[in-house]
C-alpha positions, 0 to 999 in steps of 0.5 A: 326924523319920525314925523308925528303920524308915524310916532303916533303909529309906534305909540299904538304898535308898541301898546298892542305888541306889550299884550304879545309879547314874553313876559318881561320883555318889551318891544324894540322900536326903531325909525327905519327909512320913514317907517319902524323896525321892530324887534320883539320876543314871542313863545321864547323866539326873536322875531322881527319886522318893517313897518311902513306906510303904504301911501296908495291903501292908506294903511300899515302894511308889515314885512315879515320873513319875505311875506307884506301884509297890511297891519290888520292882519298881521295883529290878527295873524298866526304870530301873535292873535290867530283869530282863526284858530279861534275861529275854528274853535269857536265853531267847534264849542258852539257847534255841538251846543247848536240845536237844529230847531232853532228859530231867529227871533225878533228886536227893535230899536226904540221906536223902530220896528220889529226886524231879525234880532241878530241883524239888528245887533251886527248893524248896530254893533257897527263902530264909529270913529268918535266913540266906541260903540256901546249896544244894550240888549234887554228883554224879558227871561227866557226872550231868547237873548242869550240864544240868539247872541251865541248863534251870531258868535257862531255865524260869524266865526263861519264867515271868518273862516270862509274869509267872508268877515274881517272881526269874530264876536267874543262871547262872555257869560257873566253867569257865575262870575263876579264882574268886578273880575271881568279880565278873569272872566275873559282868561277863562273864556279864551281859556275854554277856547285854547286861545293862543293870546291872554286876556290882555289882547283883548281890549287892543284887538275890540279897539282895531274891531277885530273882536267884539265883546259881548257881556252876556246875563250882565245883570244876573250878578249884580247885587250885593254890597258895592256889586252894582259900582264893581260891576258898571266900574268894570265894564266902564275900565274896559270901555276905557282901554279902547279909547273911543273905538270899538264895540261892546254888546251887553245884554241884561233882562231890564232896561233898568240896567241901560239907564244905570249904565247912563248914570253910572258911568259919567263923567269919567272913571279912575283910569281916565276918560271915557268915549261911548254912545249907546245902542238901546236894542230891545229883544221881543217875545216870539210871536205866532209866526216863531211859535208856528215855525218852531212847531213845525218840528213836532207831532201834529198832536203836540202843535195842536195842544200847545196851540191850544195851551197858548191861546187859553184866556187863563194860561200863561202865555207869555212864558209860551212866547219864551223859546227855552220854555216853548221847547220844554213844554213841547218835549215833555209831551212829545217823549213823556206825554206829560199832560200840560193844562189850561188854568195852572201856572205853566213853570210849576207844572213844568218842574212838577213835570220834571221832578216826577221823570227824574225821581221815577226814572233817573234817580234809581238805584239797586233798590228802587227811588232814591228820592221822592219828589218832595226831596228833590225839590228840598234839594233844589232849593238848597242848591238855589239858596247856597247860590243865593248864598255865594252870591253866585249862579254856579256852585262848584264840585267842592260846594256841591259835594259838601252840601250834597253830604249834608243832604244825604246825612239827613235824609239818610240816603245810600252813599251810592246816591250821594255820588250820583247826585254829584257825579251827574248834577250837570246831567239832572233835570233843571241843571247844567254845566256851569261856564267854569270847569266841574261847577253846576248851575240851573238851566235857566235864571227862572228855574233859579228864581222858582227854587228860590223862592220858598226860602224867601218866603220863609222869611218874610213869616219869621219876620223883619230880621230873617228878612233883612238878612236873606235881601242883602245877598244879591240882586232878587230876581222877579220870579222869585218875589212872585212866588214868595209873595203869592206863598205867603199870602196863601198862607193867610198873611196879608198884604199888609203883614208883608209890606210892614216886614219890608218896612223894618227890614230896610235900615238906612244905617245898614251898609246892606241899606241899598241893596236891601232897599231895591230887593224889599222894592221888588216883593213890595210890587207884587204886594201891590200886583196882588193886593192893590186893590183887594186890600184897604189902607195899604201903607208902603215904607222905605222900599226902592222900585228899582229893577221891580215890575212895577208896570201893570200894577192897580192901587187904590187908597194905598199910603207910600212914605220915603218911597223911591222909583229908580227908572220904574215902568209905570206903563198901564200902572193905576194909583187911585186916591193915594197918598205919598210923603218923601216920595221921589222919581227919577227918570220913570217910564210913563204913558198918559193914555195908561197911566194914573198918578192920582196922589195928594203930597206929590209935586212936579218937583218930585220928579226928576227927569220923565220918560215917556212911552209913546208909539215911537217908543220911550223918549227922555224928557227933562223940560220942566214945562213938558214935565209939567203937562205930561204929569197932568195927563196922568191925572196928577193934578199938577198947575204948572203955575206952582213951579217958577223958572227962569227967565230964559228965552224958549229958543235958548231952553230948546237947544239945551234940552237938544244937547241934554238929549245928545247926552242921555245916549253918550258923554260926548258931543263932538261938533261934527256930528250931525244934526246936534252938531250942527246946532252946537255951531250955532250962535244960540248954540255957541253961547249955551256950549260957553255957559256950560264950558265956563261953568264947569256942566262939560269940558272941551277935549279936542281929540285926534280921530281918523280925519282932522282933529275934531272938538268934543264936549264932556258932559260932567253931570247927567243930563236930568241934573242939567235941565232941573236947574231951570226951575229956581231954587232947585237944588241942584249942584252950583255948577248947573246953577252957575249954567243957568245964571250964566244964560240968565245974563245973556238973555 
């Protein structure tokens, strides 16, 4: 007879060998002596194996053609896997693409300090056996995220071959591919690769941490009608296929991303249950120690001018402290002596920059220039729209060629220049290869969003409809409202003019309405970053601040009506004597020593969820009482009289906003682990885990892991949902109401 431990093994083996084998076969499966004979077909050739448990290693071992390996390495072996020869040419890929100049850069858990980035991402990345591992990377454009993750696929792929690593990252870029198709994403990916397995293995090998995913530009995609939910729903269905092991990297430029994530991806998804907790990594700027070190590599003219460009008081120095933009900066004026000034926005000097090297140097024909500056800028920007368009970061040969036509007929060019321009795009200044075959894309999301902008400014001047119809493509990046912002206020609009277009642009009867909604949200917060203070009486309708800059902002007198913050940064932000009416916050980032909610028309009951900014980093705070005073200190003039909760004794709310914390940063407790565990054992602890069992606020999944069976507890609504319902009357659904009577009783 098959004992249970060996029927659970056949169960794993027979889903793992399905991703190997020939299409329309299946693996044959047999009790052999207390272990598995397995017989199955790969590459059209029979093959055949004993599988057994060897008691002495605690592990499978495989006996295959007179050789015994462990499990391990039989999945990740030359007959099914062979994570070497990926390894091989992964090096090979990223080795070319590798720039000797390259400075490690810096990360920090939350409230941690700051330490080598991609040390603190492979420590991270470490999986549990309780859940799979879920680690989200932000940090501003240009930090330098996508730069460090590819050099940590490449190092480990070093180490795997030198036998030095057990596992290899898998590295996807989300640029230009819809996510809702991540499998496809992941066949190209393997396919660049010439990997010998399909998409399918990948899932079965992140879940024995033979791989790890990474998802890199995450965020640069999502937009759009319904975007958002395929694209959490497609990471979400494959956190699925590993069942609680395993580990993901994903990396987006917001942290807003992270709590969509949170929210999102709840109580479980269309193919089952899910198992995660989640690793916040924040990626830094460079400091004056990488700048420094990265200028070693240069003239001793070039360091002392940018130095100096970057310390100016007026220079953007932010975007110096950005290695793609620190490295431009420097090679325009090393090989062009390009002069690069104090007191002038650094990415319009370096596409000016640009422009002039490749009209006067590269864009050249038998008789002389083909465009001028103005026309190749024009170009640019048509390149960035039609994205825009597609809803895509990357245009294929098709697209290009047909635009490029387009061009080339209304400017009247030479057809030798139309087939420059699309032979050599990859090749032109500000462009690249894109990740799929014969496409193009920008050199980096800033490039994008600079070329972008002109468009949107056009029509936020044509007005509410133009305007409408351009913010419901995609996910408008910062950048680019920036610059459409400051354009048309340059031409002599106001700020005013500009926020009632946003206003009407924003129906709620739209199937467009939330997308919309955010993007309108992120040219209304430059509005205000411009004319916050300059301005009087400013009225703000409609808009979400969602993925916005919100933080740094300066309001005075300004009117804010059905106004929604989703997760915004108020850090530094300072409304003065404003008015708000239908105005609603959820889970916003504070600071009481920055910032200033000085509002009539708005109570503590608005919020929903407080995040709060202090110097061990951003703390989640769902406690209506702490709610309550840490609002005051904002100079919301909030009495924490006028909100009534329930009579509850302290120590029981204490152990629930202990458990609600466990969950902002995983959807299940398991009764085992740690510190939250140990309290969910207790009697106070007991008792808040049956009120919330019986009233339907989580579900009990006993579950086998590596040791004994282990208890777990689902959440099944979001932790802020959870402890709102302290306040009575709240209106929250009736299973967090039944919860809270439920303690009520006991009390």
């Amino acid at each position: 007879m098959v004992n249970a431990d060996v029927t659970a093994f056949a169960e794993v083996l027979r889903a793992d060998l399905m991703t190997f084998v020939d299409p329309g076969t299946e693996p044959e499966i047999t009790a052999r002596g207390g272990g598995l004979l397995v017989r199955w077909s790969h590459d059209f050739d029979e093959r055949e194996a004993l599988f057994t448990w060897d008691g002495s290693r605690e592990k499978w071992v495989v006996e295959q053609d007179g050789k015994r390996v462990d499990y391990a390495s039989f999945i990740a072996g030359p007959e099914l896997a062979d994570l070497r020869a990926l390894a091989k040419n992964i090096v090979q890929v990223l080795g070319r693409q590798r720039s000797g100049r390259y400075v490690p850069g810096r990360a920090r858990l939350s409230g941690g300090v700051d330490e080598d980035a991609a040390t603190l991402v492979e420590r991270s990345s470490v999986s549990e056996d309780e859940a799979t591992k879920i680690v989200f990377v932000t940090g501003d454009a240009g930090a330098g995220k996508s730069r460090m993750l590819s050099e940590l696929t490449y190092e480990a792929a070093v180490r795997y071959l030198r036998g030095e690593s057990s596992y290899l990252y898998f590295n996807v870029s989300a640029q230009g591919r819809g996510l809702a198709r991540l499998n496809e994403a992941l066949a190209t990916e393997l396919q660049d690769l010439r990997a010998r397995m399909t998409y399918h293995s990948v899932a079965r090998l992140v879940r024995h941490g033979q791989l790890r995913l990474i998802v890199d530009g995450f965020d640069e995609l999502i937009g759009g009608q319904g975007s958002y939910e395929e694209a959490f729903g497609s990471l979400a269905g494959f956190i699925e296929e590993l069942d609680g092991r395993g580990s993901v990297i994903a990396a987006a430029r917001s942290v807003y991303y992270e709590q969509e994530f949170l929210a999102r991806t709840n109580s479980s998804s269309e193919l089952g249950s899910l198992l995660w907790s989640l690793v916040p990594v924040e990626m830094r700027l460079w400091g004056t120690v990488e700048v420094d070190a990265y200028l070693q590599g240069f003239a001793p003219a070039v360091r002392t001018r940018v130095r100096s460009l970057r310390d100016s008081p007026e220079a953007e120095g932010t975007l110096l402290d950005k290695p793609l933009f620190l490295a431009r900066t420097c090679e325009l004026m090393e090989a062009e002596n390009q002069s690069i000034e104090s007191g002038r926005p650094l990415l319009g000097q370096l596409v000016d920059a640009y422009v002039q090297r490749e009209v006067s140097s590269k864009l050249v024909g038998q008789h002389g220039q083909y465009l001028s500056g103005e026309q190749y800028v024009e170009l640019l920007t048509e390149i960035a729209i039609e994205m825009w368009r597609q809803k895509t970061r990357e245009l294929n040969r098709a697209t290009l060629h047909d635009l490029v036509s387009i061009f080339a007929q209304l400017h009247e060019l030479p057809t030798e220049a139309q087939q420059n321009l699309v032979d050599a795009a990859a090749s032109r200044a500000m462009l690249k290869l894109g990740t799929k075959p014969g496409t193009v894309a920008f050199e980096h999301d800033l490039f994008f969003g600079f070329f972008l902008a002109k468009p949107i400014e056009e029509a936020l001047i044509r007005g509410s409809q133009e305007t409408a119809s351009i913010l419901r493509r995609a996910n408008l990046p910062v950048e680019a409202a920036r610059a459409a912002v400051g354009g048309v206020l340059e031409s002599g609009s106001s700020g005013q003019d500009v926020l009632s277009v946003l206003a009407l642009a924003v129906d709620p009867n739209d199937s467009f309405a939330e997308v919309v909604g955010r993007n309108a949200g992120t040219l209304a917060a430059e509005v205000l970053r411009l004319r916050g203070t300059a301005e009087k009486h400013l009225m703000v309708q409609n808009v979400t601040f969602a993925d916005a800059d919100t933080s740094g902002l300066s309001v005075r007198g300004a009117s804010l009506v059905g106004i929604r913050f989703e997760r915004s940064d108020l850090r530094n932000t300072q409304f003065e004597s404003c008015v708000a009416r239908d105005v609603g916050w959820h889970l916003v980032v504070i600071d009481p020593e920055t910032t200033r909610l000085d509002f009539t028309g708005v109570t503590p009951a608005d919020f929903v969820g407080l995040r709060v900014a202090g110097s061990q980093g951003v703390e989640q705070d769902f406690v209506t009482s702490s709610i309550l005073r840490r609002l005051r200190a904002c100079g919301l003039g909030a009495d924490i009289d006028e909100v009534r909760t329930r009579d509850i004794a302290d120590s029981v709310v204490a152990v629930v906003e202990k458990i609600a914390r466990h969950y902002s940063r995983s959807n299940m407790l398991c009764t085992d682990d740690g510190a939250v565990g140990a309290l969910a054992v207790t009697p106070v602890g007991q008792r808040v885990l049956n009120a919330a069992e019986d009233s339907g606020v989580v579900r009990r999944e006993p579950r086998a892991t590596s040791g004994r069976p282990k208890v777990f507890y689902r959440r099944m609504v979001l932790p802020e949902t959870l402890l709102a319902g302290l306040v009575e009357d709240a209106p929250v659904p009736p299973a967090v109401a039944d919860f809270w009577s439920r303690l009520t009783e006991v009390a």
